[in-house]
C-alpha positions in Angstrom: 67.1 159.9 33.2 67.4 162.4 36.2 65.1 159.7 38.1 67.6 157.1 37.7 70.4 159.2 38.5 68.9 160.2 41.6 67.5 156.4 42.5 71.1 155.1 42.0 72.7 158.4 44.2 70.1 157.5 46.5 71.2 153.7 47.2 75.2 154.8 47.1 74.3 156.7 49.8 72.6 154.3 51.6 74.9 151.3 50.7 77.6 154.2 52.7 75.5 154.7 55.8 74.8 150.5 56.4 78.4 149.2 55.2 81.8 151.1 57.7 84.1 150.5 54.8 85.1 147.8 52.2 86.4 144.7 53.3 89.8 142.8 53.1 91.1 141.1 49.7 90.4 137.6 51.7 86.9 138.4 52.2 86.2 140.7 49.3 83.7 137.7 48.1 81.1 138.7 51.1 80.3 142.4 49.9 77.3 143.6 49.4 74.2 144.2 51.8 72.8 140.6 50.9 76.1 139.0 52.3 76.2 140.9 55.6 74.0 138.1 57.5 76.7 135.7 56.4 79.2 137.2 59.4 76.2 139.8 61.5 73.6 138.7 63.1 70.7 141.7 61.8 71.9 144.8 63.5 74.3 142.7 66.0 78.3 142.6 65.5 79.7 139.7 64.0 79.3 136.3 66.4 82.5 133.7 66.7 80.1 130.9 65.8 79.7 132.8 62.3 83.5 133.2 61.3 84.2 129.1 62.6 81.2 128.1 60.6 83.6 129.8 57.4 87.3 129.4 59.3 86.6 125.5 59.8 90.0 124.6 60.4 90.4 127.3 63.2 87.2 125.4 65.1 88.9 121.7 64.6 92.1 123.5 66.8 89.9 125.4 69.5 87.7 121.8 69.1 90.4 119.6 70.0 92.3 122.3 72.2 94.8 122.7 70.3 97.1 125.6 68.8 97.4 129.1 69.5 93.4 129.8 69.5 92.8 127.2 72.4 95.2 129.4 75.0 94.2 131.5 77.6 95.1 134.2 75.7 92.9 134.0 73.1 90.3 131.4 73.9 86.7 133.0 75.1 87.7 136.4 72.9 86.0 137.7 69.7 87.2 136.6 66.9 86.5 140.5 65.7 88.9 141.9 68.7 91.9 140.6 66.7 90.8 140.5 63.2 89.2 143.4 62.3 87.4 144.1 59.2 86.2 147.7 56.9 88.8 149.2 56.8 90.0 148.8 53.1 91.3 146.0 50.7 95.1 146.1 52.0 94.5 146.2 55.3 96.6 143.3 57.7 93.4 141.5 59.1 96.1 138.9 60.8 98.3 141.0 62.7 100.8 138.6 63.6 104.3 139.4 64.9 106.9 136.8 64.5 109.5 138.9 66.8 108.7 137.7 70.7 105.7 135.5 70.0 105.5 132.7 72.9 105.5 129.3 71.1 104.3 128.1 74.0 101.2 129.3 73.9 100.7 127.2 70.8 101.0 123.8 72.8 104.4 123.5 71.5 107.3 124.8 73.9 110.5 125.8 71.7 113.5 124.0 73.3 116.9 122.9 72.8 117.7 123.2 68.8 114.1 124.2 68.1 114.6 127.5 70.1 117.0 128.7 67.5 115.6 127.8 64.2 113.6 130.9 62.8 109.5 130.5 61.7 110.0 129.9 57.8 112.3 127.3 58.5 109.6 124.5 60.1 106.5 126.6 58.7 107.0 125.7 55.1 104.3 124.1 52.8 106.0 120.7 52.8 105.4 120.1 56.5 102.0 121.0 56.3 100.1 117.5 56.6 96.8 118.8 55.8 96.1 119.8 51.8 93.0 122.6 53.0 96.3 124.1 54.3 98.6 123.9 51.6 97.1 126.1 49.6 97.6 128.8 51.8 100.1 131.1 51.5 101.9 132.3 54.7 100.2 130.4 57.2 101.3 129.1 60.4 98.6 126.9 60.4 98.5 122.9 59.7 102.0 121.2 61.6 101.9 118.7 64.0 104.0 118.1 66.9 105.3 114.8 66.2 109.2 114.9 64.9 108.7 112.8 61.8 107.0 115.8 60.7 109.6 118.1 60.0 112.8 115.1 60.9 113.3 112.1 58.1 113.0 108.5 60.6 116.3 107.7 60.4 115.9 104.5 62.1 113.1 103.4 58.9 109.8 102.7 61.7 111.7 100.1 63.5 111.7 102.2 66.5 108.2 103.5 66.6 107.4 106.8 66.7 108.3 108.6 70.2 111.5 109.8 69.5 111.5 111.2 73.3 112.2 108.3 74.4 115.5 108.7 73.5 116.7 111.8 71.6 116.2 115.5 73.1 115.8 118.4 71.3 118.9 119.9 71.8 120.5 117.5 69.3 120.0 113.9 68.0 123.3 112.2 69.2 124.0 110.9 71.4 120.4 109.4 72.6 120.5 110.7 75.8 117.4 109.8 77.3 117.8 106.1 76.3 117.9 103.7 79.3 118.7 100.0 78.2 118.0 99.0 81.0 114.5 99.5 79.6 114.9 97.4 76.5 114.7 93.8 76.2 118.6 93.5 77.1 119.8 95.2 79.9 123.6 96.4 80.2 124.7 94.8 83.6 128.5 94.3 84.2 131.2 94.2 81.7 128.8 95.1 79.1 128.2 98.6 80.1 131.3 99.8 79.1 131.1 98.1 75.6 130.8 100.6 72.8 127.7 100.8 71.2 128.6 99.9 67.5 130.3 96.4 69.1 126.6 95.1 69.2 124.9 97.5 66.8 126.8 97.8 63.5 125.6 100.1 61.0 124.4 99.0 57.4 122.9 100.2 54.1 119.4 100.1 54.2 116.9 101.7 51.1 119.9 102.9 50.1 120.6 104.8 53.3 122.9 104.5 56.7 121.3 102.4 58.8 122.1 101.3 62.4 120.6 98.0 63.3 118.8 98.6 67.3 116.2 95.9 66.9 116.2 92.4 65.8 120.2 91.6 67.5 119.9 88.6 69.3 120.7 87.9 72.5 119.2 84.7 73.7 122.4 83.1 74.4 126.0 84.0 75.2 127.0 82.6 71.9 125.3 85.3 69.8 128.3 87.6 70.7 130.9 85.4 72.3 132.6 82.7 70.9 132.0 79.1 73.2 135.6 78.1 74.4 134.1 75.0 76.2 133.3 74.1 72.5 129.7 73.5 74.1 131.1 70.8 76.6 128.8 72.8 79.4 125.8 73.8 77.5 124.8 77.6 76.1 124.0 78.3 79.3 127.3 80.5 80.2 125.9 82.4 82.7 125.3 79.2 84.9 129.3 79.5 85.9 130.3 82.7 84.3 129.3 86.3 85.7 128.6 89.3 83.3 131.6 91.3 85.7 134.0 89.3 83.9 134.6 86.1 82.3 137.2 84.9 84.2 134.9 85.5 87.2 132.8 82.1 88.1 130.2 82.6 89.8 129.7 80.0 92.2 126.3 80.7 93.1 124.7 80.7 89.7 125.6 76.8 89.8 122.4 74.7 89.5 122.7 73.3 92.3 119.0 71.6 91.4 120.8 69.1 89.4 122.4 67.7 92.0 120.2 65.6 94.7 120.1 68.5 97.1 118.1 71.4 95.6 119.1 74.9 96.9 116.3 76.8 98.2 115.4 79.4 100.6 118.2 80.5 102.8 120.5 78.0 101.2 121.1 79.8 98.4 122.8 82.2 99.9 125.2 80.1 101.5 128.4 80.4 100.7 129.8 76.5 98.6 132.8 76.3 101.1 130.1 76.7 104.2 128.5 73.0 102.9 131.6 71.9 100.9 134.6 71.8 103.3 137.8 71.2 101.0 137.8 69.4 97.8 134.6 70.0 96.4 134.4 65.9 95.7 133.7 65.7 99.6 130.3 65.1 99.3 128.8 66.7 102.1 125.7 64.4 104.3 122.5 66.1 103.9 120.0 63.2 105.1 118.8 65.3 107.8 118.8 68.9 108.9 121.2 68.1 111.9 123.9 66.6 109.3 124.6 70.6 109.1 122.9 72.3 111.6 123.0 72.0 115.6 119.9 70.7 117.7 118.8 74.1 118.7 116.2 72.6 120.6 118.4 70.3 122.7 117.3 67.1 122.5 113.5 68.3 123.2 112.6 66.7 120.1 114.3 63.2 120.5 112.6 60.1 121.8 114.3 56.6 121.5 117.5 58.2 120.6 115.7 59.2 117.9 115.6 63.0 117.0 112.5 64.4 114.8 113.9 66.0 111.4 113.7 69.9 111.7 111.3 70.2 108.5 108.2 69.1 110.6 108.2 72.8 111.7 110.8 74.5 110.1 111.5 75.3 106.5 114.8 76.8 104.1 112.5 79.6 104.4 114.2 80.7 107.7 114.4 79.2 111.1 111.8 81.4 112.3 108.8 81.5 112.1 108.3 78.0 112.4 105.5 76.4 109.8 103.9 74.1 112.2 100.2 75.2 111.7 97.3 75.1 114.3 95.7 72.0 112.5 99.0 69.9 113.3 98.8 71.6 117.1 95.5 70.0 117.4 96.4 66.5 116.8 98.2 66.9 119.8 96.9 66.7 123.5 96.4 70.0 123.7 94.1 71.3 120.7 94.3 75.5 120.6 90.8 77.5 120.0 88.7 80.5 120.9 91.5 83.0 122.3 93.8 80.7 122.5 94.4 81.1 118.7 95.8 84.8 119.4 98.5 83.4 121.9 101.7 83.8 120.7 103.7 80.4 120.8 106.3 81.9 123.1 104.0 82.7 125.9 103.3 79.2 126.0 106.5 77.0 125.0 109.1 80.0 126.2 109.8 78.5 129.6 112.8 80.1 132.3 115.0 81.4 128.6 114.4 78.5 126.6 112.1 77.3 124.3 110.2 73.7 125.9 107.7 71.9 123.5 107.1 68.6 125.5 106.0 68.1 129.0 104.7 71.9 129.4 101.4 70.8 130.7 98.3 70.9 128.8 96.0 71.9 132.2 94.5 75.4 132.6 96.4 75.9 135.9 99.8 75.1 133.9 99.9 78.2 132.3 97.1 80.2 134.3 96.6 81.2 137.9 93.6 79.5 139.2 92.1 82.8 140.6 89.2 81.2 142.4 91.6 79.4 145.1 89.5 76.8 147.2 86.6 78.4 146.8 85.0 75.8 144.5 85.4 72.5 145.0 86.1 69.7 143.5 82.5 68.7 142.6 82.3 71.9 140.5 86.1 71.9 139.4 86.6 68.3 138.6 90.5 67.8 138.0 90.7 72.0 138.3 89.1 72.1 134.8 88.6 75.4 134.1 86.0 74.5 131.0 83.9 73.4 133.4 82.3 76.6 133.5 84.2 79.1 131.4 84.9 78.7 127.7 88.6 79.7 125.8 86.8 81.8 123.6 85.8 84.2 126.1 86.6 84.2 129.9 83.7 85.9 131.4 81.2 83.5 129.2 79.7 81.8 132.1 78.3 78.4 131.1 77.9 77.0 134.6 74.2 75.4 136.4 73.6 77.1 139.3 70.5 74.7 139.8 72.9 72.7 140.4 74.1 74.0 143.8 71.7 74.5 146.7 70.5 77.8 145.8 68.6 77.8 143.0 68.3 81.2 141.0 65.1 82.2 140.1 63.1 85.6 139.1 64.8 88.6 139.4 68.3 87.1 140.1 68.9 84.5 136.5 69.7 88.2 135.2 71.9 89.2 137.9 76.0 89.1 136.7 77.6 86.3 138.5 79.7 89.1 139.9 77.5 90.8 141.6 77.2 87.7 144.2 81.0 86.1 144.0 82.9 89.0 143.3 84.3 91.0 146.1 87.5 93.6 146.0 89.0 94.1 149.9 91.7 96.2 150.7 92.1 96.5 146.9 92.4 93.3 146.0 90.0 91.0 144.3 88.4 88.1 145.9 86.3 85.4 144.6 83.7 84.2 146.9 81.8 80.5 146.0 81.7 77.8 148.5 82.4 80.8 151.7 79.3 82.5 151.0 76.0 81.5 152.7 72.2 81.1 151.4 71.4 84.1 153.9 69.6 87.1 151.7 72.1 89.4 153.8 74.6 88.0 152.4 74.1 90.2 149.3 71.1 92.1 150.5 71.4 95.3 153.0 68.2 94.0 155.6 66.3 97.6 155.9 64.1 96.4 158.3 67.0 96.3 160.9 66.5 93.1 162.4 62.9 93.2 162.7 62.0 89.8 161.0 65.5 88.2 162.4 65.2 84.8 164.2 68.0 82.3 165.2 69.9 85.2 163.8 68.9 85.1 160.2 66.5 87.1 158.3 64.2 85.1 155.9 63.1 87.5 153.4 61.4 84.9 151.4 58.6 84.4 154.0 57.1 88.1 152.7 58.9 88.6 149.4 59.8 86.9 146.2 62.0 87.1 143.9 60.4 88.7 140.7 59.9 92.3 142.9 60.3 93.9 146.2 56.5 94.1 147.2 55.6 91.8 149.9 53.3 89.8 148.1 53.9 86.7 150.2 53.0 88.7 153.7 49.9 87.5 155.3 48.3 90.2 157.7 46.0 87.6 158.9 48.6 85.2 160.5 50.3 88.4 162.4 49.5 88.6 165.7 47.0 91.4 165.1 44.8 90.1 162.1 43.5 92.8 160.0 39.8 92.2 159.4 37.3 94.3 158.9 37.5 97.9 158.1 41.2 97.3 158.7 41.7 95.6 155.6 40.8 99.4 154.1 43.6 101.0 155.5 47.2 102.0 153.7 49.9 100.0 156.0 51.5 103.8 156.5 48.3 104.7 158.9 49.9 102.0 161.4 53.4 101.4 160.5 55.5 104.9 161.0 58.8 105.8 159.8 60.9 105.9 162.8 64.8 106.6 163.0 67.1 104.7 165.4 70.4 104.2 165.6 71.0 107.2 162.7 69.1 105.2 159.7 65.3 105.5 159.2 63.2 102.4 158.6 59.5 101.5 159.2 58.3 99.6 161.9 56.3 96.6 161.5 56.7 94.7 165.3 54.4 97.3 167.2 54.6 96.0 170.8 51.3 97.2 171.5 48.8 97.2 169.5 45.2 97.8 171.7 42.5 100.1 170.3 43.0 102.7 172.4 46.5 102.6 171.3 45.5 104.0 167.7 41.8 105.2 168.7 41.0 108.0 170.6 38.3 108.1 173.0 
C-alpha cells in the first residue's frame, strides 16, 4: 500500500514538473502527457502548423488572405504570442477588445452607416454563412463581405449582386453612385429631369414593395409617349423630334438617305437652308459637285467645255486630302516611283500660289535643276533625260557605261566613285566636270615625277604603269637609253636613281644625263 502511494506521489510530481499549468475549458480535451505532441513538437514550443492543423477554419482565412489573421499585424506571428495556454481553466485565451479595434485590418473598412453600428449587431449567428461556425458561441468569425449578407435584396436578384454599383454605405437612397448613362438607356435631354418613378413604378412582388429597374422597355418612343402622328411618320420619332424637347425638330436627324441624295461626310453637317434656299419644295440640282460648289480649280480640269466632276479626286470626306491614289497618277504621262513616292503633291502641282494639274511638265528639268549644265552632251543626255544614268529611287545610283565614252575604266579605277573624277567644288561652289575634262592621267593624278616622262606636253603614265597598282610593271630597262644587262640587272633601281629635291618637292630622278662608267665607278 505505501508502494503505491509513493508510485502515484511520484508521477503527480512528475506530471507537475513536464505540464506549466492546466489548460483552458476549450482545450481541456488535450490534457495529459500523451496529448502534449498533439500542439509541441518533443521538447520544442508549440508550432503554428500544429494549432491550423486543429483551427482549420483560421488556415482557410490566412489561406485565402483573408480576415484579421492575414494582416500585417498578425500574419508571420505565433499563434502562442496571442493565445496563450496553462494558465488555468478560466483563463481568456482570445483576448479580444471590441473598444478601438481597426476593422480595417480585417479586409473590411467600416464606413458610412457601418461605422456606427456596434459588433453584436452584424456578428450574430444568423449572418454566419458557414454551419462549422454557427455553433460557436461569440465568434467574430464566418461573415462575408458581400451586402446580401447581412441586407435583404430588395430589388429580388434582378439587379445582380454588386450593390456598389449604386448604393453607398452611408445609406440606401438615393442610389448615388448610379450613372444611367451606364445602363441600356441613357438620360439625354428632357429626360434627365423626369422623376424616376415616371418610368419605374413600384409594385407588389412575393408579397413585397418592389420597384421595377429592369425589363421597361424602351425600344421605341411609343413605350412612354403617346404617337400624335397616329403613326403617319413611323415609330421612329427621333428621326424629326429631339430628346431637348418635343416641339424641337430636329432637322438634321432627317434621313436624308431616302431621298436621291444620301448625306454623307461633311454634308451632314450642313445646315438644310445651306442646300435648300426657300421653300423646302425647291428641289435643289445636285448632278454634279459644281451644282453647289465653286470650281476651285479654275477651269484646270475642263476640256471641251467640259469640266471633270470633283469626285474623281475628292470625296464628302473633305476637300482635302484629295483621294486620287498613286495607281490613278500612273496612268497618266507621268508615272511617280522610287522617291518620287515621298513628294508631297504640292511641291509638284503648287505652281506661283495656285494649284496647276495639267501642262506642269513631266521632264526632269521641269521640276529640277539640271546641275550638270553642258557638260554632257546630248549623246549621253538624249532629250535632257535624267534616267539616262540616274534612277528616281536614289540620285547618286549611277547606272551609266563608261565603256561607252573614250576612256574606258579598267583595274583599279571601276571602284573609284564617279566623284572622285567629275566632281569639283571652286570657290565654294560645286562643279560638275564631264565633256571639259581630258584623257590626260594629270588630270586627276598629281605627276610626281615632275615632268620627267612629259612629251608634247603630256605625261603618259600608261607607258610604265597600269591600272591594277602603282609599280611600274610595264617599264622596260632594256629600251632606255642605257640598257641594264648584266650584273646591272642585280641592282635595286635606288643604287642609280637618287632622291633629289628641286623646286621645294623631292622626287627621284630617272633621266640621268650622263650615264658613263666612270660616272658611277670609281677608278
Amino acid at each position: 500500500m505505501k508502494y503505491l502511494i509513493f508510485i502515484l506521489f511520484f508521477s503527480i510530481r512528475i506530471i507537475a514538473q513536464i505540464s506549466p499549468g492546466d489548460l483552458t475549458t476549450a482545450h481541456s480535451d488535450l490534457e495529459g502527457i500523451s496529448n502534449c505532441t498533439k500542439c509541441h513538437e518533443i521538447g520544442e514550443k508549440v508550432l503554428n502548423s500544429k494549432c491550423l492543423d486543429c483551427h482549420k477554419e483560421i488556415k482557410n482565412l490566412i489561406n485565402a488572405n483573408r480576415g484579421y489573421h492575414s494582416s500585417s499585424d498578425v500574419k508571420n506571428k505565433q499563434c502562442a504570442s496571442c493565445h496563450n495556454e496553462h494558465h488555468g481553466r478560466n483563463f481568456r485565451i482570445i483576448n479580444f477588445k471590441e473598444d478601438g479595434f481597426d476593422h480595417s485590418k480585417t479586409g473590411f473598412k467600416l464606413t458610412g452607416a457601418h461605422a456606427k453600428k456596434d459588433c453584436k449587431d452584424c456578428h450574430q449567428s444568423k449572418f454566419i454563412y458557414d454551419s462549422k461556425f454557427k455553433k460557436k458561441s461569440k465568434t467574430h468569425l464566418g461573415l462575408d463581405q458581400k451586402c446580401e449578407t447581412c441586407h435583404e435584396d430588395f430589388h429580388q436578384g434582378t439587379l445582380g449582386k454588386d450593390c456598389a454599383g449604386c448604393h453607398s454605405t452611408e445609406k440606401f437612397n438615393p442610389a448615388n453612385s448610379f450613372d444611367h448613362n451606364k445602363a441600356a438607356f441613357k438620360l439625354t435631354g428632357a429626360h434627365e429631369k423626369v422623376e424616376c418613378t415616371k418610368c419605374h413604378p413600384s409594385e407588389k412582388r412575393n408579397g413585397k414593395e418592389f420597384v421595377k429597374l429592369k425589363g421597361i422597355n424602351f425600344s421605341n418612343c411609343s413605350s412612354c409617349h403617346a404617337d400624335v402622328h397616329k403613326g403617319a411618320f413611323g415609330a421612329d420619332c427621333k428621326s424629326c423630334h429631339s430628346v431637348n424637347g418635343f416641339n424641337i425638330i430636329n432637322q438634321q436627324n432627317f434621313d436624308h438617305n431616302k431621298t436621291k441624295f444620301p448625306l454623307v461626310g461633311k454634308h451632314k453637317n450642313v445646315k438644310c437652308n445651306d442646300c435648300h434656299k426657300g421653300a423646302y419644295k425647291n428641289k435643289p440640282l445636285f448632278a454634279k459637285c459644281i451644282d453647289c460648289h465653286s470650281d476651285y480649280h479654275k477651269g484646270d480640269f475642263t476640256k471641251n467645255n467640259v469640266a471633270k466632276d470633283c469626285k474623281v479626286c475628292h470625296s464628302e470626306q473633305g476637300f482635302s486630302p484629295a483621294d486620287f491614289t498613286i495607281e490613278e497618277h500612273n496612268k497618266s504621262k507621268f508615272i511617280i516611283d522610287g522617291s518620287h513616292l515621298a513628294v508631297a503633291c504640292r511641291q509638284c502641282h503648287y505652281k506661283v500660289e495656285q494649284w496647276k494639274f495639267r501642262d506642269i511638265g513631266i521632264k526632269c528639268q521641269d521640276c529640277h535643276k539640271n546641275v550638270h549644265g553642258n557638260e554632257i552632251s546630248e549623246k549621253f543626255l538624249p532629250e535632257n533625260k535624267c534616267g539616262s544614268c540616274h534612277q528616281t529611287s536614289n540620285w547618286r545610283t549611277i547606272t551609266f557605261n563608261h565603256d561607252s565614252t573614250d576612256f574606258v575604266l579598267s583595274g583599279k579605277h571601276k571602284s573609284v566613285n564617279c566623284g572622285n573624277c567629275h566632281y569639283r567644288e571652286v570657290n565654294n561652289k560645286k562643279e560638275f566636270k564631264f565633256s571639259s575634262l581630258n584623257l590626260n592621267c594629270e588630270q586627276c593624278h598629281k605627276d610626281i615625277h615632275f615632268g620627267q616622262f612629259r612629251f608634247d606636253n603630256v605625261t603618259d603614265c600608261s607607258r610604265c604603269h597600269g591600272f591594277n597598282s602603282w609599280k611600274a610593271d610595264k617599264f622596260d630597262h632594256t629600251k632606255a637609253k642605257f640598257k641594264n644587262d648584266g650584273a646591272h640587272q642585280k641592282l635595286e633601281c635606288s643604287k642609280c636613281h637618287k632622291s633629289i629635291t628641286e623646286n621645294v618637292a623631292p622626287f627621284v630622278l630617272y633621266k640621268i644625263k650622263d650615264f658613263k662608267c666612270i660616272d658611277c665607278h670609281s677608278k
